[in-house]
TORSEGU-700988 format. One line per 5 residues: number of its first residue (from 1); their letters; for each residue y, x, z of N, C-alpha, C. Coordinates in steps of 0.2 Angstrom, whole numbers, plus 2048, in hexadecimal, padded with zeros to 3 digits. Last residue first. Layout:
<pts>
NUM = a = Y/X/Z/Y/X/Z/Y/X/Z; ... .
</pts>
This chain:
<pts>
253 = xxxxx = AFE/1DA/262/AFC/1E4/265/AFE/1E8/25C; AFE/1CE/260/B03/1D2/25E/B03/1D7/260; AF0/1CA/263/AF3/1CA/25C/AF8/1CD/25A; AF1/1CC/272/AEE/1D1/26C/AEF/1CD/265; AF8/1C1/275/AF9/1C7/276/AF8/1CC/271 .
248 = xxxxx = AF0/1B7/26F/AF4/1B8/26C/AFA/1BE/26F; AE6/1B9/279/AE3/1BA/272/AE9/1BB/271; AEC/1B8/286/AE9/1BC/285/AE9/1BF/27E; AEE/1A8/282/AF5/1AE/283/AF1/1B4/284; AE2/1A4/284/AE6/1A3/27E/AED/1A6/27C .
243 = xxxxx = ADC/1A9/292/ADB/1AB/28B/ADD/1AA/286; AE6/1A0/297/AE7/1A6/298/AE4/1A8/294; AE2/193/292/AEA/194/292/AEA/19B/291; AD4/193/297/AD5/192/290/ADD/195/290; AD8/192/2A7/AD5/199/2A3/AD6/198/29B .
238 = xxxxx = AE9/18A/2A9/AE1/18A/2A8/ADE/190/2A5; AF7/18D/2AB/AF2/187/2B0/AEB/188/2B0; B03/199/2AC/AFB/196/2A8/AF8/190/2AA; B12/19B/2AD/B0D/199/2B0/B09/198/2AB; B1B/1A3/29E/B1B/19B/2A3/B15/19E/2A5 .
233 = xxxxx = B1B/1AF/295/B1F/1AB/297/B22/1A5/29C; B10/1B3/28E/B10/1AB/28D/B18/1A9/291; B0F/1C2/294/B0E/1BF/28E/B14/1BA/28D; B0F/1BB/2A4/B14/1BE/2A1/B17/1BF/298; B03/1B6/2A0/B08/1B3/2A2/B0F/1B6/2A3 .
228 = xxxxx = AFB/1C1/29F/AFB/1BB/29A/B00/1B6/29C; AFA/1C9/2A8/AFE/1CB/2A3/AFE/1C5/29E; AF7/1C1/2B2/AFD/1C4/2B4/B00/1C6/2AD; AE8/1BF/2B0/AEC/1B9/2B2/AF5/1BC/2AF; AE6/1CD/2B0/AE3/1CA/2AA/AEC/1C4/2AA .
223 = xxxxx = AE9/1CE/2BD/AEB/1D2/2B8/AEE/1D1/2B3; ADE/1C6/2C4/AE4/1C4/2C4/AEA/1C8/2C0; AD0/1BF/2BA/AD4/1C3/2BD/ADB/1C2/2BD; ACE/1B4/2AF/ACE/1B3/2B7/AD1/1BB/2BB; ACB/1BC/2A4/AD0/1B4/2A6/AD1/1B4/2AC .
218 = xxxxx = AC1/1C6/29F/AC4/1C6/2A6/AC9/1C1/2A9; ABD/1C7/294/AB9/1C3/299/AB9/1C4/2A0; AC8/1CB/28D/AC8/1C4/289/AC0/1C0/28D; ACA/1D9/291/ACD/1D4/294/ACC/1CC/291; ABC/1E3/297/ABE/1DB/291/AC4/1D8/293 .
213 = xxxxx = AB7/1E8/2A3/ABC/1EB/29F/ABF/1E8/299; AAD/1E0/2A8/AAF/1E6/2AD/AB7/1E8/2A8; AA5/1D8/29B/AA8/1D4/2A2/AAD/1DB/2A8; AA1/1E6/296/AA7/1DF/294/AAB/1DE/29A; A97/1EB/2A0/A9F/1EF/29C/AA3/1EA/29C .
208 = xxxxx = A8F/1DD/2A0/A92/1E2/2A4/A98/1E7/2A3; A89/1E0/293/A8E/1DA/294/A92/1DC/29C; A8E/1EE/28A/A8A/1E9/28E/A8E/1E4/290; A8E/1F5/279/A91/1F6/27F/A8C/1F1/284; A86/201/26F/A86/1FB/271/A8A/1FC/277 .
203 = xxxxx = A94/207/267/A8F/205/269/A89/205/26A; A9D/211/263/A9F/20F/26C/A9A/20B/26E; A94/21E/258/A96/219/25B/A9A/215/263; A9A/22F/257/A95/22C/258/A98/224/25A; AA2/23A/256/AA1/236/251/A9B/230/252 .
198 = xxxxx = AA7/240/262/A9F/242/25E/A9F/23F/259; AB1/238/263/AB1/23E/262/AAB/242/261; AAE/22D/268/AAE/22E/260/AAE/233/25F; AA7/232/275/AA3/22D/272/AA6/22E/26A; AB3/235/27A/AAF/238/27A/AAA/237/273 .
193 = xxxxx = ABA/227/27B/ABD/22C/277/AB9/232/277; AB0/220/284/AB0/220/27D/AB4/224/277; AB5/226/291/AAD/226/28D/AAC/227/285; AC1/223/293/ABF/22A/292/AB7/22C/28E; ABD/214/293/AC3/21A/28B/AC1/221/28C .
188 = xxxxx = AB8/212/29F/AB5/212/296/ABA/215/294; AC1/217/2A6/ABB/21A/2A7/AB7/21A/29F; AC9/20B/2A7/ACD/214/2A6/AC7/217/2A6; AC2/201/2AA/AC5/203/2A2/AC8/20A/2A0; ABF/203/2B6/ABA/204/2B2/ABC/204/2A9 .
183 = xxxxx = AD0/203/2BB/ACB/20A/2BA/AC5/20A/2B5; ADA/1F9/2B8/AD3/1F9/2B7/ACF/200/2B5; AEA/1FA/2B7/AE6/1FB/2BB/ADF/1FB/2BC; AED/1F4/2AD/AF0/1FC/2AB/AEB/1FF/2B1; AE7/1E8/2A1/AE3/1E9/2A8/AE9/1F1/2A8 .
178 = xxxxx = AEF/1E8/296/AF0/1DF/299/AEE/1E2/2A1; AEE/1F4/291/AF6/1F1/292/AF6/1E9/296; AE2/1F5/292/AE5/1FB/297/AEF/1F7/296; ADF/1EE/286/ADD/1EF/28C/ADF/1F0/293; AE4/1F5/27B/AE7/1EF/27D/AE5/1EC/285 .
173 = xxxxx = ADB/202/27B/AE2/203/27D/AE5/1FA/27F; ACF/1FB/279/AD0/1FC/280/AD7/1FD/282; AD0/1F9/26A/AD1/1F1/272/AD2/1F5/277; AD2/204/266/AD5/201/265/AD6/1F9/26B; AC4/209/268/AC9/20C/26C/AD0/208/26B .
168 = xxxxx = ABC/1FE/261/ABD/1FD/269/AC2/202/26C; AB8/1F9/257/ABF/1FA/259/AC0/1F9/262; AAC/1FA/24B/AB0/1FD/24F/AB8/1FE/252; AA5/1E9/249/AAA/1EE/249/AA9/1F1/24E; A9B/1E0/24F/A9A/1E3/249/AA1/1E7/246 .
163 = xxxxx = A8F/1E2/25E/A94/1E0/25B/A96/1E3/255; A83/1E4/26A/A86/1E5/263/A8A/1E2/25E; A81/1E4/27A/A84/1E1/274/A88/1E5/26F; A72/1E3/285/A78/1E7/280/A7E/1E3/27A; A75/1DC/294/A75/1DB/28E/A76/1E1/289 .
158 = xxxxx = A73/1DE/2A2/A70/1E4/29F/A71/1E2/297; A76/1D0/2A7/A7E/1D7/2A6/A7C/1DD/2A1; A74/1C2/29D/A73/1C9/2A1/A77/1CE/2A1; A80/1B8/298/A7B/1BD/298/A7C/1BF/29C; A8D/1B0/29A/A89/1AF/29D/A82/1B0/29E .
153 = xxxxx = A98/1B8/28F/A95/1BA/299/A8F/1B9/29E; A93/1B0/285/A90/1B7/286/A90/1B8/28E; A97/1A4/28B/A91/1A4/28A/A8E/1AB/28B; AA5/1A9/28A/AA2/1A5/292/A9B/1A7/290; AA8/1A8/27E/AAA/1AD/280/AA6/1AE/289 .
148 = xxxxx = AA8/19A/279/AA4/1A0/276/AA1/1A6/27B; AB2/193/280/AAB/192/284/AA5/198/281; ABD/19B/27D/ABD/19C/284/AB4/19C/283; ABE/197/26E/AB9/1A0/26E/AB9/19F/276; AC1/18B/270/ABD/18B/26E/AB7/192/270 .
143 = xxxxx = ACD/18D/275/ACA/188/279/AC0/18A/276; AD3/191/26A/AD3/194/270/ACC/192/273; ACA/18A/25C/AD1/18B/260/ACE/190/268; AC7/194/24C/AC6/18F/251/ACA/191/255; AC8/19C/241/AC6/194/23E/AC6/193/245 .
138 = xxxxx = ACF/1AC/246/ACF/1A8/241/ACF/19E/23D; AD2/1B1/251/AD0/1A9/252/AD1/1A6/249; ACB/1BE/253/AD0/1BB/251/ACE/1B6/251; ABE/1C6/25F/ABE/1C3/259/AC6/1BE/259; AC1/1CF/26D/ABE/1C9/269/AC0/1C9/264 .
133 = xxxxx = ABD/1DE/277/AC2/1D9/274/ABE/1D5/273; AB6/1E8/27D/ABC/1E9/27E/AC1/1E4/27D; AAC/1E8/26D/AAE/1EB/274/AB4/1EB/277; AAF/1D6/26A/AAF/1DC/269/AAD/1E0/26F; AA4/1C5/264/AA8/1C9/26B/AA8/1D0/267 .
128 = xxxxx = AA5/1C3/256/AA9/1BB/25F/AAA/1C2/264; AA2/1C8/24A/AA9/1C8/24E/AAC/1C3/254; A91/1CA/253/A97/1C9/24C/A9D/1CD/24E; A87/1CB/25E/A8D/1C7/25D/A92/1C7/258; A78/1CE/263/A7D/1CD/25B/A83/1CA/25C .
123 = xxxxx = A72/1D5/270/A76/1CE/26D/A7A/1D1/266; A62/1D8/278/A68/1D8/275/A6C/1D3/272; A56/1D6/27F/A5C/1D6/283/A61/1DA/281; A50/1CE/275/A4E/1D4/277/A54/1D9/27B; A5F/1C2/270/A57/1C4/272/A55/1CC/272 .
118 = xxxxx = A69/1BB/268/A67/1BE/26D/A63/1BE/26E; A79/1B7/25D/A6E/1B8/25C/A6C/1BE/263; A84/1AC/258/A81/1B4/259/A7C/1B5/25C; A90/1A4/24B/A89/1A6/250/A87/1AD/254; A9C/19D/246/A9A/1A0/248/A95/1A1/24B .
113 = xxxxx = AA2/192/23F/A9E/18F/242/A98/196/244; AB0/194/240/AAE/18E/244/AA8/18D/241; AB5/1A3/243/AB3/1A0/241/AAF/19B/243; AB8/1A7/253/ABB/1AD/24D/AB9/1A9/247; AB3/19B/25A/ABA/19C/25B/ABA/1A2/254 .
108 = xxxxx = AA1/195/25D/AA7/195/259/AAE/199/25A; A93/19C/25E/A99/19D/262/AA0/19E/25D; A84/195/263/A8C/193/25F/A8F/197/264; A77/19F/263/A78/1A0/26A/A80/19C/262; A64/1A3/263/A6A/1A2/25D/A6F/19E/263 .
103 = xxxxx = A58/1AE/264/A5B/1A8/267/A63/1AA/265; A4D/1B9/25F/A53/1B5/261/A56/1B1/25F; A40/1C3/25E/A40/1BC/25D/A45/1BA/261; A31/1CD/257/A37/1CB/25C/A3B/1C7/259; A29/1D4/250/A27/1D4/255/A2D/1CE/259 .
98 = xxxxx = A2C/1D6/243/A30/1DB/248/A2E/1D8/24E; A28/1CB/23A/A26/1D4/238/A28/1D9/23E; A2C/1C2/240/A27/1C4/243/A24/1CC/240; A38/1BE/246/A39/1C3/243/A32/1C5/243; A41/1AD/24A/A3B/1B2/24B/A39/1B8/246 .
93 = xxxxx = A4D/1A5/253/A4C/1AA/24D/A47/1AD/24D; A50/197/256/A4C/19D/25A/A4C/19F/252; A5F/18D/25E/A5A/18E/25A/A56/195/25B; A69/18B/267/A64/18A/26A/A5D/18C/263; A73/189/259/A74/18A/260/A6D/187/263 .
88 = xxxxx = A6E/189/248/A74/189/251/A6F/188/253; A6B/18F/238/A6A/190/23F/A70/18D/245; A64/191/229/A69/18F/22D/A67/18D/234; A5C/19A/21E/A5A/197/226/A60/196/229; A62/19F/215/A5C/19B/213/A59/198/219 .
83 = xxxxx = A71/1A4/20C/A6C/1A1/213/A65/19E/211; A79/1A5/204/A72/1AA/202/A6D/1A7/209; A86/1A0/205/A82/19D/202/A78/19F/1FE; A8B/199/212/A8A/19F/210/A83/19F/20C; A93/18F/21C/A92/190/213/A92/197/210 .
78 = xxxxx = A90/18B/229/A95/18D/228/A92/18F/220; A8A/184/234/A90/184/234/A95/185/22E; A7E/18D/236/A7D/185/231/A83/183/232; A7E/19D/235/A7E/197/238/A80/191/233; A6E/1A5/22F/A77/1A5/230/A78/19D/233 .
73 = xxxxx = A61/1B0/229/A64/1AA/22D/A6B/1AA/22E; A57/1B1/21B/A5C/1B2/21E/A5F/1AB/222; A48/1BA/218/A4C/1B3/21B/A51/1B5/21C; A47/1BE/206/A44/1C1/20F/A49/1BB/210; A42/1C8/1F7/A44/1C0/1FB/A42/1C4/203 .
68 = xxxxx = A4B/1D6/1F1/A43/1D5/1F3/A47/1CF/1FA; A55/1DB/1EC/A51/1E0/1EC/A47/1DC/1F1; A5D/1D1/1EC/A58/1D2/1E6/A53/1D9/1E6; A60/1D2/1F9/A5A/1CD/1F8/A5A/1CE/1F1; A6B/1DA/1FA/A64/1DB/1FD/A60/1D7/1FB .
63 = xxxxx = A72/1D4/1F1/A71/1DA/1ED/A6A/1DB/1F3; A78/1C8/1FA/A74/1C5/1F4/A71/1CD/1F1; A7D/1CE/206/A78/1CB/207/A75/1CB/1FE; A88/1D5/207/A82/1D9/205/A7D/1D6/203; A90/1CC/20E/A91/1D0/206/A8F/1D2/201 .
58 = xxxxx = A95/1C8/21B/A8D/1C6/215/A8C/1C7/20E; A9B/1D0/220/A96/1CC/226/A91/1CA/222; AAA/1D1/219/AA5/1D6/21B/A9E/1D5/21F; AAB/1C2/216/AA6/1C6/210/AA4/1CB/214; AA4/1B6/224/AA9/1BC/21F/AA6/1C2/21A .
53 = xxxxx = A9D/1AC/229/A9E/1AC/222/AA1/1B4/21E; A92/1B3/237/A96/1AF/233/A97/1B1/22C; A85/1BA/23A/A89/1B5/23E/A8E/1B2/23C; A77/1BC/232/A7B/1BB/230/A80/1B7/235; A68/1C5/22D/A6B/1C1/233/A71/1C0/232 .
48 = xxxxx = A59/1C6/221/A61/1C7/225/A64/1C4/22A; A49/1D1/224/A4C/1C9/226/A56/1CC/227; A43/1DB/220/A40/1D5/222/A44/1D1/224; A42/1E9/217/A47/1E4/219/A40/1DD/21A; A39/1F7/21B/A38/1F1/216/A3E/1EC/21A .
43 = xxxxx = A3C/20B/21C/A3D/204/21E/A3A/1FD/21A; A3D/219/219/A37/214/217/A37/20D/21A; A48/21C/219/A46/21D/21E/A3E/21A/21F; A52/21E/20E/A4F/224/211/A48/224/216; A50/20E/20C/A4F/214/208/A4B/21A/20B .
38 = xxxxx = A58/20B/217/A53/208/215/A4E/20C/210; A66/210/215/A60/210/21B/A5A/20F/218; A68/20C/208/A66/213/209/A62/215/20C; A69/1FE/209/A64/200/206/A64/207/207; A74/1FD/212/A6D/1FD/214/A67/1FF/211 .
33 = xxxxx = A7D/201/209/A7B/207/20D/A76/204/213; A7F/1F6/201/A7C/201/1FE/A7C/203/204; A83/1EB/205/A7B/1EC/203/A78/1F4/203; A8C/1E4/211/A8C/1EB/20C/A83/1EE/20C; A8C/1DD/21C/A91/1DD/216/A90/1E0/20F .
28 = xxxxx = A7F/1D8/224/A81/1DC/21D/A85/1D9/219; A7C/1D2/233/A84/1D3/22E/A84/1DB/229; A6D/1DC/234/A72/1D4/235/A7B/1D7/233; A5F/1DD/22E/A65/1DF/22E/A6A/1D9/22F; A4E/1E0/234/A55/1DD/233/A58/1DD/232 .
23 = xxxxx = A41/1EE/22D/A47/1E9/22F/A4A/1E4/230; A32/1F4/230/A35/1EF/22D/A3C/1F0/230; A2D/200/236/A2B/1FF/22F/A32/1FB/22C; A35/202/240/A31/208/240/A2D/205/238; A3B/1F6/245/A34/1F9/249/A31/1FF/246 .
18 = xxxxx = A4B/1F1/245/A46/1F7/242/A40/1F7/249; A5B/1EC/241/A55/1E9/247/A4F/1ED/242; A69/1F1/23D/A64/1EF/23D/A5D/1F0/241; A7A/1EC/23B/A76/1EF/23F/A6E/1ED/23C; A8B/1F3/235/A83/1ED/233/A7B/1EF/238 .
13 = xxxxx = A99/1F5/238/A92/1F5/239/A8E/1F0/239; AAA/1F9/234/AA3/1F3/235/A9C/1F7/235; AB4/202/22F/AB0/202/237/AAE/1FC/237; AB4/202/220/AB9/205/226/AB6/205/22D; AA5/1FF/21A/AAB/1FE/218/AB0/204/21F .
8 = xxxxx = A96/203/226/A97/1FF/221/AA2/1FF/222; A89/20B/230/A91/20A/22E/A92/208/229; A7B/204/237/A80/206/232/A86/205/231; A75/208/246/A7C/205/243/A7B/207/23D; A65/201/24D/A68/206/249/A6F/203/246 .
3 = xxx = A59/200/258/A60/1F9/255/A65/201/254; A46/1FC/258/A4D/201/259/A53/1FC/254; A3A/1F9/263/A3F/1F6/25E/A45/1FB/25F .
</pts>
């Protein structure tokens, strides 16, 4: 199974799940350039994935499906009106024209009724987790993207995760201002500033990377701890406190 970017608008990626005939495409904002993939490349659409409502995330949705009915899944949260398989947490998506089959995983905070879809020792996660960062708290509370945010960590380290922006030279810089001492994040920049300089994506990242150089899966570090409370001004008491001065950190970068 191959997991192909397409580029979509200013830096979104539509990714898709491909065995060499069929597809899925998950977060199709923008129908004309799957359909190109799809086109050049003798492909047949089998199923859309959807983690939330935002038009970049489901845009494309209703011009792919007149090009020919397929399932679409997205979570039962949230009013997206091309859905045909509403889905939470613990649910199982099955792909059988692709052999393969993920596990639907609520992760509310960027949108309250956000999803993300794991299996084949990958993860879709939308806009809940970035390289480097997370998703704006749009529809939920702090409290809320912490427990989201826990979940992903509580993958496998060899996770891949595919995420649906590029903004990762961007998080990293914010990075480097909450962690200035974290080598493995002085190591990824030099990577990824590489990495675009070929023009080539920062993705997939891992969950291991994250958790090594995320500050939004580092709360617990003392750094982390130090920049958020210097942030905030006062003492923090609880992890939730210190990611919530984190996030609001990064709102004013």
């Amino acid at each position: 199974m191959k997991i192909i970017p397409v580029p979509a608008f200013e830096d979104n990626y539509i990714w898709l799940i491909s065995d060499g005939r069929y597809a899925a495409a998950v977060d199709p904002g923008d129908a004309e350039p799957v359909l190109d993939y799809l086109g050049r490349h003798g492909l047949r659409l089998a199923a859309i994935l959807n983690t939330h409502h935002h038009r970049d995330h489901t845009g494309g949705n209703a011009a792919l499906l007149r090009h020919g009915k397929v399932p679409v899944f997205g979570p039962r949260g949230e009013n997206i009106s091309t859905v045909t398989h509403p889905v939470g947490e613990g649910d199982a998506v099955q792909l059988p024209e692709l052999g393969a089959a993920f596990k639907v995983i609520d992760v509310p905070g960027h949108t309250a009724g956000h999803v993300a879809y794991y299996g084949a020792n990958s993860l879709f996660c939308g806009d809940a987790l970035f390289a480097c960062g997370c998703g704006k708290l749009f529809e939920g509370t702090p409290a809320q993207m912490f427990v989201s945010l826990g979940k992903f960590a509580a993958l496998p380290d060899d996770t891949r995760v595919y995420c649906a922006h590029e903004y990762t030279l961007e998080n990293i810089l914010f990075a480097k201002l909450v962690e200035p001492g974290n080598l493995a994040l002085q190591e990824r920049e030099t990577h990824d500033l590489q990495t675009r300089e070929q023009g080539l994506p920062t993705l997939p990242s891992t969950i291991a990377l994250e958790k090594a150089t995320n500050p939004f899966l580092r709360w617990d570090k003392p750094g982390v701890i130090d920049a958020a409370e210097t942030f905030a001004k006062r003492s923090l008491a609880d992890p939730v406190s210190v990611f919530a001065a984190i996030r609001e950190f990064r709102n004013t970068f």
